[in-house]
C-alpha positions in Angstrom: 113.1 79.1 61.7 116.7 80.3 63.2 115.1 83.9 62.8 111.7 83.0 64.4 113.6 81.5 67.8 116.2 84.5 67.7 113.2 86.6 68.0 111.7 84.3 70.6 114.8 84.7 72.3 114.8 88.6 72.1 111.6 89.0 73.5 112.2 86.5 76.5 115.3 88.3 77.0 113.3 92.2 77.1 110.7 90.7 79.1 112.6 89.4 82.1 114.7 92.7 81.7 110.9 95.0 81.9 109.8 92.3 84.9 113.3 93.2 87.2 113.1 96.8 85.9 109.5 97.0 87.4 110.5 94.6 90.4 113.0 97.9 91.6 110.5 100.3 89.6 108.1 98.9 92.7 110.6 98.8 95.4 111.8 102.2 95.1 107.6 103.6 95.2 107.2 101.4 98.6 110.4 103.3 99.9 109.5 106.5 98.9 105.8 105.9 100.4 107.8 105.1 103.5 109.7 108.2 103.7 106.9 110.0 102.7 104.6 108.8 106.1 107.7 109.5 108.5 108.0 113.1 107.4 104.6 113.2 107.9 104.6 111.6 111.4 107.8 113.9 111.6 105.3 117.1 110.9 102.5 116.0 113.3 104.7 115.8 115.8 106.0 119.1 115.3 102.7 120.4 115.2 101.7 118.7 118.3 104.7 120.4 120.1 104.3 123.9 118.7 100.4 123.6 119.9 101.4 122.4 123.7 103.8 124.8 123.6 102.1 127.8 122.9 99.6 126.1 125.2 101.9 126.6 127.8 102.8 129.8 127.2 99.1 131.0 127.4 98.9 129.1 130.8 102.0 130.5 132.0 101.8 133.1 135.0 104.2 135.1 133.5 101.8 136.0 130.7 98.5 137.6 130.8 95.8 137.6 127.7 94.2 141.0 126.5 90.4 140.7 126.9 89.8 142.6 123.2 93.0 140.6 121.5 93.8 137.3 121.3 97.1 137.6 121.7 100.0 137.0 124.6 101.3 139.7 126.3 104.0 138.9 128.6 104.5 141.0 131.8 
């Protein structure tokens, strides 16, 4: 009987230990998901600038397109 609650007692003990190891298991995924959408709000946002920019630049009177390319020349 001593041997049957020691077990008891092992296994109660291991499964609080698995339940706060997948408590901070869980925590750390919801942070990294976290980090994971800034860098991607980061990126979009960098994209967004590069496009205006090069908007601008296209727009600008300083710089004149070639009819047969697609590319800037500037003046």
């Amino acid at each position: 009987m001593k041997t049957l609650n020691k077990e008891i007692e092992l296994l109660k003990a291991a499964r609080e230990s698995s339940g706060r190891e997948f408590e901070q298991v869980e925590m750390t995924q919801k942070e990294l998901e976290k980090q994971l959408r800034q860098k991607d709000w980061e990126l979009e946002d960098v994209k967004a600038m590069s496009h205006a920019r090069l908007d601008a630049i296209k727009l600008s009177p300083f710089a004149f397109t070639d009819p047969l390319s697609r590319d800037v020349t500037f003046r």
